[in-house]
C-alpha positions in Angstrom: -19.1 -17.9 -25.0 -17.9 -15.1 -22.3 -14.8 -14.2 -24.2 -15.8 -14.9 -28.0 -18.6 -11.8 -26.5 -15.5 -10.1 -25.6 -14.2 -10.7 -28.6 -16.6 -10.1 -31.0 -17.3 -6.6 -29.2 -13.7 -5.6 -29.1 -13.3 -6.3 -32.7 -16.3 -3.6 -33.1 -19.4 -6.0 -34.1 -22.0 -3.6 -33.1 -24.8 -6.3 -32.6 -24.5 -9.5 -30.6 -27.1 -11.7 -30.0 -26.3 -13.7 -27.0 -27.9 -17.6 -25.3 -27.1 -19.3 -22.4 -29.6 -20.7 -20.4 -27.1 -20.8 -17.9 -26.8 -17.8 -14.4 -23.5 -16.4 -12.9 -21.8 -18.8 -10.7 -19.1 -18.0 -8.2 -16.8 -20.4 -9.3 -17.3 -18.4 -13.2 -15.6 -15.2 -11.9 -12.1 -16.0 -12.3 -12.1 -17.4 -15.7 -14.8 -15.1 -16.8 -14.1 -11.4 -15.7 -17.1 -10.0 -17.4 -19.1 -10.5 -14.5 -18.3 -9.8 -11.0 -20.0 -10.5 -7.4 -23.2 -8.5 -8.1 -23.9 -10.6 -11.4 -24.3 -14.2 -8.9 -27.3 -16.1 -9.5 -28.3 -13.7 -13.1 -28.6 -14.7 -16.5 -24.9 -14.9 -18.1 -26.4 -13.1 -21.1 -27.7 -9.8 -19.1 -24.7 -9.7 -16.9 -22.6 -9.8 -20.1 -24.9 -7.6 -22.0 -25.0 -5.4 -19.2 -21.0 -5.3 -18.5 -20.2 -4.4 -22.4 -22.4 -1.6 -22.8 -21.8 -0.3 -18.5 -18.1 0.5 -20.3 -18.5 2.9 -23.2 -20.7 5.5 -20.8 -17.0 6.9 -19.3 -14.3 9.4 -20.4 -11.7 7.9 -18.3 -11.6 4.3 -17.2 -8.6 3.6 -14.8 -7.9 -0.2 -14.2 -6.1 -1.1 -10.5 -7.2 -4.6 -10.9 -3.8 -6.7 -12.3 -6.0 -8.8 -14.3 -4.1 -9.3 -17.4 -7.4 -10.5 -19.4 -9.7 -7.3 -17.8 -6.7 -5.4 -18.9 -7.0 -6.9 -22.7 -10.8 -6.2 -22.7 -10.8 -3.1 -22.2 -8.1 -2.3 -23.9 -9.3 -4.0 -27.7 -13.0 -3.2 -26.7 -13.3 0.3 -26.3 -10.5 2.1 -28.0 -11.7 5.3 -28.2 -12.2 5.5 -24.5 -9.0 7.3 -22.7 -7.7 4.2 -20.2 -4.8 4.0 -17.5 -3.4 1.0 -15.7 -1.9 1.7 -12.3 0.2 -1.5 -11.3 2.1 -1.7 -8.2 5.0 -4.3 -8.7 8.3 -5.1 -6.4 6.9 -5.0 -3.2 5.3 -1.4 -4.2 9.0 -0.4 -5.1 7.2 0.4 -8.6 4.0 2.0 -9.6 3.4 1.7 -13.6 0.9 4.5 -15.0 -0.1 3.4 -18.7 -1.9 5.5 -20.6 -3.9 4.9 -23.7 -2.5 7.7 -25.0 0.7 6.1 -25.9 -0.9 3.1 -27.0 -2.2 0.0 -26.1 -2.4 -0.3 -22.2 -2.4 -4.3 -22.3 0.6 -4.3 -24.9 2.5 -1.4 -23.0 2.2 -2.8 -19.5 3.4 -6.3 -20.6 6.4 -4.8 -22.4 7.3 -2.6 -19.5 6.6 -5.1 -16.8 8.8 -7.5 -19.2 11.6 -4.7 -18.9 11.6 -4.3 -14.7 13.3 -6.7 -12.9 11.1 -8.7 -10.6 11.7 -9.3 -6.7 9.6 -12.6 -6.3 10.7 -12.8 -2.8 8.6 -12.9 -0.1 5.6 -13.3 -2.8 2.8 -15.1 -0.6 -1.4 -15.6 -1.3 -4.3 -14.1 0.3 -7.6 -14.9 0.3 -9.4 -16.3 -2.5 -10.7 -13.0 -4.5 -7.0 -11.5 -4.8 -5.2 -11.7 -7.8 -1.9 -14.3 -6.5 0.8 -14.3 -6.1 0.2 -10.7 -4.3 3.6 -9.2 -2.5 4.2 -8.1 0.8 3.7 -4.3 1.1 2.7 -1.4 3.3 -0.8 0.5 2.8 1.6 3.9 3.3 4.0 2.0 0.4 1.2 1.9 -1.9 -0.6 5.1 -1.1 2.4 7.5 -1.5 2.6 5.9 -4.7 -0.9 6.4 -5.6 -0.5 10.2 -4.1 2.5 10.6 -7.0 -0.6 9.4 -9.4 -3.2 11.3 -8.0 -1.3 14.2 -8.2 -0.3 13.6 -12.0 -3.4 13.2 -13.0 -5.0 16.6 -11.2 -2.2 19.0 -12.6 -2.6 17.3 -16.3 -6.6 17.7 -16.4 -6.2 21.3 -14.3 -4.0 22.6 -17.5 -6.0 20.1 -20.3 -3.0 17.9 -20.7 -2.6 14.4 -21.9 -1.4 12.2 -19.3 1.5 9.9 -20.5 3.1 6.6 -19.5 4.9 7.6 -16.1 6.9 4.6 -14.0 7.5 6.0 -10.5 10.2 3.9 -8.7 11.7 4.5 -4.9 14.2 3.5 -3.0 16.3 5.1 0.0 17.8 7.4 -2.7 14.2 8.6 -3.0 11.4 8.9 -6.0 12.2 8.7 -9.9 9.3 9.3 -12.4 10.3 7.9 -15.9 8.3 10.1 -17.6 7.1 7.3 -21.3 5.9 9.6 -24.4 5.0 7.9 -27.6 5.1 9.4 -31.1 2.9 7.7 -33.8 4.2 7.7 -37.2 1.3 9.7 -39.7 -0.9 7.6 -41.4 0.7 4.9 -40.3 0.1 2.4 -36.9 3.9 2.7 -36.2 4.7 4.3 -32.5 8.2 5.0 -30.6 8.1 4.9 -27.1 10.6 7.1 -25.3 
């Protein structure tokens, strides 16, 4: 029922009537990422209810969760809301930026990820709310990363600019930013990423 919701609302039916007699259940949170810790013990219905219409009230959503099917959600469900995807990969040798605004965040991040090759070494798992296999890194690793975004994102709002697809890499040589930038064919859904 959780993802047929999810579903039904990203396919833009603008009334759903939900049952389940059922309440949120930890062991429900991995396979149904509608609902999160704070939704334990409520009606699956209002926690669902709740979670579809909590998404359309922001101008900017920015996902850091690696959850491919959050990811998919939001992406199908509220199209007209401006989203980025921020996914460290490679023991955070990589830092993807996806932006709506070169399409589909969900589709984009698969093909790039599907384009970058993968250190699986060293991959290990952590705990039992973290998305696994998780990598080895630093918290300075990921945050001069994050900084590179950060920074992005300020100078693009400060001059009213649209943020594009950006892959920041380093290595000893030091920081590349890929810079993605997708033109859409007129009146039709065809799109080049460069």
């Amino acid at each position: 029922g959780t993802p047929l919701a999810q579903y039904l609302a990203a396919a833009g039916v603008g009334t759903l009537g939900l049952i389940d007699f059922d309440e949120v259940d930890s062991s429900n949170l991995q396979r149904q990422v509608i609902h999160g810790t704070r939704d334990v013990g409520r009606p699956k219905v209002m926690s669902a209810k709740d979670s579809i219409k909590q998404i359309k009230d922001y101008d900017l959503i920015i996902d850091c969760t690696g959850s491919n099917e959050l990811l998919h959600f939001i992406s199908y469900a509220i199209p007209e809301t401006d989203v980025v995807s921020l996914c460290i990969t490679n023991h955070s040798s990589n830092l993807l930026c996806i932006s709506s605004k070169d399409g589909n965040p969900f589709e984009l991040r698969k093909a790039y990820l599907s384009r970058i090759e993968q250190d699986t070494k060293n991959f290990y798992l952590e705990g039992s709310g973290c998305y696994s296999p998780t990598f080895l890194a630093t918290n300075s690793d990921i945050a001069s990363l994050l900084n590179l975004f950060v920074r992005e994102l300020n100078q693009r709002v400060e001059h009213d600019e649209v943020l594009h697809s950006t892959i920041w890499s380093h290595d000893k040589r030091g920081v590349l930013a890929d810079r993605l930038k997708t033109y859409k064919l007129e009146a039709h859904d065809i799109r080049m990423t460069v």
